[in-house]
C-alpha positions in Angstrom: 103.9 116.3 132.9 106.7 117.8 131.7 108.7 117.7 134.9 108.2 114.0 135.2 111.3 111.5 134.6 111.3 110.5 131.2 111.0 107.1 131.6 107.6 107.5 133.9 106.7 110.0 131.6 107.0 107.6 128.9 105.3 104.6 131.1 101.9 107.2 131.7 102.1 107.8 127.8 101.7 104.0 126.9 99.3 103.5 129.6 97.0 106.5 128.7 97.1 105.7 125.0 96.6 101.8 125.2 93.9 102.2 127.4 92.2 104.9 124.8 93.1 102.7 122.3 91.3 99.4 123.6 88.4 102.1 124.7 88.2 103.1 121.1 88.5 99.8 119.0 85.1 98.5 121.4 82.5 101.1 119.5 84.3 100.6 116.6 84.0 97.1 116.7 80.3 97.2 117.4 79.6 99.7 114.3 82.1 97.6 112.0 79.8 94.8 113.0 76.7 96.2 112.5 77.5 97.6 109.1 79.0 94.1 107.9 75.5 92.0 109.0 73.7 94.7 107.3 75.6 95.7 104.0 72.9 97.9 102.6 73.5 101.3 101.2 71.6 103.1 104.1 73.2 101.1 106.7 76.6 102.0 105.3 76.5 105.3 104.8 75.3 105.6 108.3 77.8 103.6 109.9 80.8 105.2 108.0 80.7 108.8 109.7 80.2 107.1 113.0 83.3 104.9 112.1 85.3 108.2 111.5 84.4 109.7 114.4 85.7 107.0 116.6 88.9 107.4 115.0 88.9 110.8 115.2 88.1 110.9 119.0 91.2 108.7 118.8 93.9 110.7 117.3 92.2 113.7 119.1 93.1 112.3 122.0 96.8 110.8 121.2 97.4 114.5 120.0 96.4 115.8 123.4 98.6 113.2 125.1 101.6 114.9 123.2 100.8 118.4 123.7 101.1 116.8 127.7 103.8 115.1 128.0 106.2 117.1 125.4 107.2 120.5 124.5 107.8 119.6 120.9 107.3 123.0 119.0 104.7 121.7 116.0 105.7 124.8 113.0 102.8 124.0 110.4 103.1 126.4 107.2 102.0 126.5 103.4 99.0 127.5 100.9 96.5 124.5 101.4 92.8 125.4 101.8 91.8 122.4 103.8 88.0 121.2 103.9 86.9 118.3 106.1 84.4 117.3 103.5 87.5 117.4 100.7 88.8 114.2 98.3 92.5 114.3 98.7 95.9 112.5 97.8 98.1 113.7 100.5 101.9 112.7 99.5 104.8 113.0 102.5 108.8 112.2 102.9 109.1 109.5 105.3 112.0 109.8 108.0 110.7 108.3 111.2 107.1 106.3 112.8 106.7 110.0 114.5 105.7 111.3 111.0 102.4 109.0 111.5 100.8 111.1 114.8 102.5 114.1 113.8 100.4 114.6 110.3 97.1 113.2 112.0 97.9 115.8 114.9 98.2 118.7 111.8 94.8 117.3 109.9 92.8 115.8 111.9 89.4 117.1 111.6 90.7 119.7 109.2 90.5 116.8 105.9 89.2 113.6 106.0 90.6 110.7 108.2 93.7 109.8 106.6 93.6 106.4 105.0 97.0 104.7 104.2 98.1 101.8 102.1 98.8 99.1 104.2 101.2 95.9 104.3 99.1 93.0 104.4 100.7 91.6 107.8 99.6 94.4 109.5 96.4 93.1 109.8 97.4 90.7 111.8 98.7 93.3 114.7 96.0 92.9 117.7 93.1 95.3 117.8 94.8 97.9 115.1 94.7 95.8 112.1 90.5 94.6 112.5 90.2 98.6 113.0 92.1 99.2 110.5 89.9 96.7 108.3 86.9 98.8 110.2 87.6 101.7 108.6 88.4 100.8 105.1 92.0 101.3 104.7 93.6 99.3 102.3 95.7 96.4 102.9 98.2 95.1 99.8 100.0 92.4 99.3 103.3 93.1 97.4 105.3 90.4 95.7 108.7 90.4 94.6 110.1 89.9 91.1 111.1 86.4 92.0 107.5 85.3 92.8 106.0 87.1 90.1 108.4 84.6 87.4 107.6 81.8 89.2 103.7 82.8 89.3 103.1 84.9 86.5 99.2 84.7 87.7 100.1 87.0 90.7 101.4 89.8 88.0 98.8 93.2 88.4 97.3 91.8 91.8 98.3 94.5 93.6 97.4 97.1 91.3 94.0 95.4 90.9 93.7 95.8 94.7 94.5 99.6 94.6 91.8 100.2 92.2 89.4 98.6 94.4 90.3 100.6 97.3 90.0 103.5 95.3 86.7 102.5 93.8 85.4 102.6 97.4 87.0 105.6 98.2 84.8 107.4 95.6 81.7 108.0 97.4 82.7 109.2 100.5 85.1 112.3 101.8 88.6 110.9 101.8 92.0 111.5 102.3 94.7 109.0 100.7 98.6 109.1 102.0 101.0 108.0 100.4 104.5 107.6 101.7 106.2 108.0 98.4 109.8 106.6 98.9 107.8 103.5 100.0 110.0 103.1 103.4 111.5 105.8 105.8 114.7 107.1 105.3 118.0 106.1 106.4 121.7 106.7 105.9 121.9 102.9 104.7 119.3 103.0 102.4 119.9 106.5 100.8 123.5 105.0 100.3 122.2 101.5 98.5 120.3 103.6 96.4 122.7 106.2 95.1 119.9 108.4 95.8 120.8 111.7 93.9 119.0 113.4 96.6 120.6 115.0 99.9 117.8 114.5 102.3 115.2 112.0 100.5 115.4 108.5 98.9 114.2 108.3 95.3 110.5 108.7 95.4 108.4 105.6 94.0 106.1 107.1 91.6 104.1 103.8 90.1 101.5 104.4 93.1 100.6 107.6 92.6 100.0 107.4 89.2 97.3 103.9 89.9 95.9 106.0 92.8 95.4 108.9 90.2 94.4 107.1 87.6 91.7 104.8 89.7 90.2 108.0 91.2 90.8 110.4 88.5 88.0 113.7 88.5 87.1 111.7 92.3 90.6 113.8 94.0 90.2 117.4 94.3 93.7 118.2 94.9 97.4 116.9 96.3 98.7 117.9 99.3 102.1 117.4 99.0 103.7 117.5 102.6 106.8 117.8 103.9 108.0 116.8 107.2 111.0 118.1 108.9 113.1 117.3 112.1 115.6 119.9 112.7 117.2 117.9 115.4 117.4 115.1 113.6 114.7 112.0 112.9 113.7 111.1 116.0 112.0 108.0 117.6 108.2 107.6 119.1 110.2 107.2 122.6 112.1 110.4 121.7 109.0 111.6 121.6 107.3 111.2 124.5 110.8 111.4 126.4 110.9 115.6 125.5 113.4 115.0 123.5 112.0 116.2 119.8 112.2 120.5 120.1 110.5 121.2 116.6 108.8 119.2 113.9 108.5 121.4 110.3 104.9 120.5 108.2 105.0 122.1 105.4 101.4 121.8 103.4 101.3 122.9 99.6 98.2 122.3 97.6 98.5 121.2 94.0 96.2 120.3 91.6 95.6 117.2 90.2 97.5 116.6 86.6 94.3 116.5 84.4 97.5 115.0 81.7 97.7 111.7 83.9 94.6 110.9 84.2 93.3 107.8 82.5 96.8 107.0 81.6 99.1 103.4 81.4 101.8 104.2 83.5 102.6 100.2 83.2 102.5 99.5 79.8 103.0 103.0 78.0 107.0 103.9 78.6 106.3 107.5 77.6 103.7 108.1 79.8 105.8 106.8 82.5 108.8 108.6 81.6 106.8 112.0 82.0 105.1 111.1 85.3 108.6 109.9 86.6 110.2 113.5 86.0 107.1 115.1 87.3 108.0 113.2 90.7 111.2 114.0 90.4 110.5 117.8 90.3 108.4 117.6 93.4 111.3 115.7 94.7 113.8 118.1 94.3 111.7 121.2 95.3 111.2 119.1 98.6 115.1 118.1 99.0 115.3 121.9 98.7 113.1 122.6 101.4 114.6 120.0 103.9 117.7 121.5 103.5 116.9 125.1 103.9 115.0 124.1 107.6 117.2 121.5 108.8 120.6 123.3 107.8 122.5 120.9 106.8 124.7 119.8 104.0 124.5 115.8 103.9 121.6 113.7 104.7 119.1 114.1 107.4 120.4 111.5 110.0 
């Protein structure tokens, strides 16, 4: 496929993938069904691995589509000793919506399906967002400091709907990502910000610490990933246009801080202090990184 124009190549790409898509979210459907008539224990924990699988048959398949219809060089190294059975919090620099298939093209199968925090809206977007709700990821609903004053009530509720998620996630193999700067990267944004980083906006540490604190001895370890585009961030059309050479995955394994567990990161201003410079280190050993693969002096643009 290679050979193809890029914009037929890119047409046969949609095409392949919507119609796997729709082919997918039918079964998955039927089991989400099933297991919400029948919420018993045995029923659940049946349906749930057949939930996964679906999904998994679907990135498998979206993976396959890229190693088609690109050449993009995937370079995957680091020290992680991954287990498809494991209970992870996976934290990742955000540049671009390839980073999405590329880290379910690096794990899938290898950890558990990865489960991300969701906008609320999104469940609104056809077919993904009831799948989505299929397979238990979480879906938040942030609210700004102006509605918080004029509601105080609304103060906590998303943290309260983190620790349900993580409650859930509990019992069963599991793989949380986080996006830690909260929104991908962009020259305009890592100029608002100030960001004292070269490659990176500031990282936003309050969810990690809920997620670590609602899970606590449930998380094995962190994989802390970083995601590099040497020829700059790229687009999902760049993409599937041949136009993205080489994507950088670097996977390091760390273990859980048995010091924030259990703690207050909202109301205790020393406890937040430390977890806040414990980001930032991981923060600047990634900058680091960035900068020694993509070669460059300013911001990744």
């Amino acid at each position: 496929m290679h050979h193809l124009p890029a914009g037929l190549r890119i047409f046969l790409a949609a095409i392949l993938i919507g119609s796997s898509t729709v082919l997918h979210v039918l079964p998955l459907f039927a089991v989400a069904l099933l297991k919400a008539l029948l919420p018993f224990a045995p029923v659940r924990l049946a349906c749930n691995p057949l939930l996964t699988g679906i999904a998994e048959s679907w990135i498998g398949f979206n993976s396959r589509m890229i190693d088609l219809f690109t050449r993009t060089r995937l370079v995957v190294t680091g020290d992680a000793a991954l287990h498809v059975d494991g209970h992870y919090l996976v934290l990742a620099n955000h540049q671009s919506w390839v980073d999405i298939p590329v880290l379910q093209k690096v794990f899938n199968r290898r950890i558990p399906l990865l489960r991300f925090f969701l906008k609320s809206q999104l469940f609104w977007i056809p077919l993904m967002g009831l799948a989505w709700w299929a397979l238990d990821f979480p879906f938040m609903k942030r609210y700004t400091r102006e509605q918080v004053e004029r509601r105080p009530e609304l103060a906590g509720r998303d943290i309260a709907s983190t620790r349900r998620a993580c409650e859930k996630f509990r019992s069963i193999p599991v793989a949380v990502m986080n996006f830690v700067e909260g929104t991908r990267f962009t020259p305009a944004k890592h100029a608002a910000q100030q960001s004292p980083y070269r490659h990176l906006l500031k990282p936003k540490s309050g969810g990690v610490a809920f997620v670590i604190d609602a899970m606590g001895d449930g998380l094995q370890a962190i994989l802390d990933v970083t995601i590099v585009y040497p020829g700059g961030r790229p687009t999902l059309l760049d993409l599937f246009g041949d136009k993205v050479a080489e994507v950088h995955v670097g996977v390091r394994e760390r273990p859980i801080p048995r010091e924030f567990v259990g703690g207050d990161y909202q109301g205790d201003a020393v406890f937040r202090e430390r977890f806040q410079e414990w980001m930032s280190a991981l923060w600047d050993e990634k900058d680091a990184t960035i900068g020694r693969i993509a070669g460059g002096t300013g911001p990744t643009v």
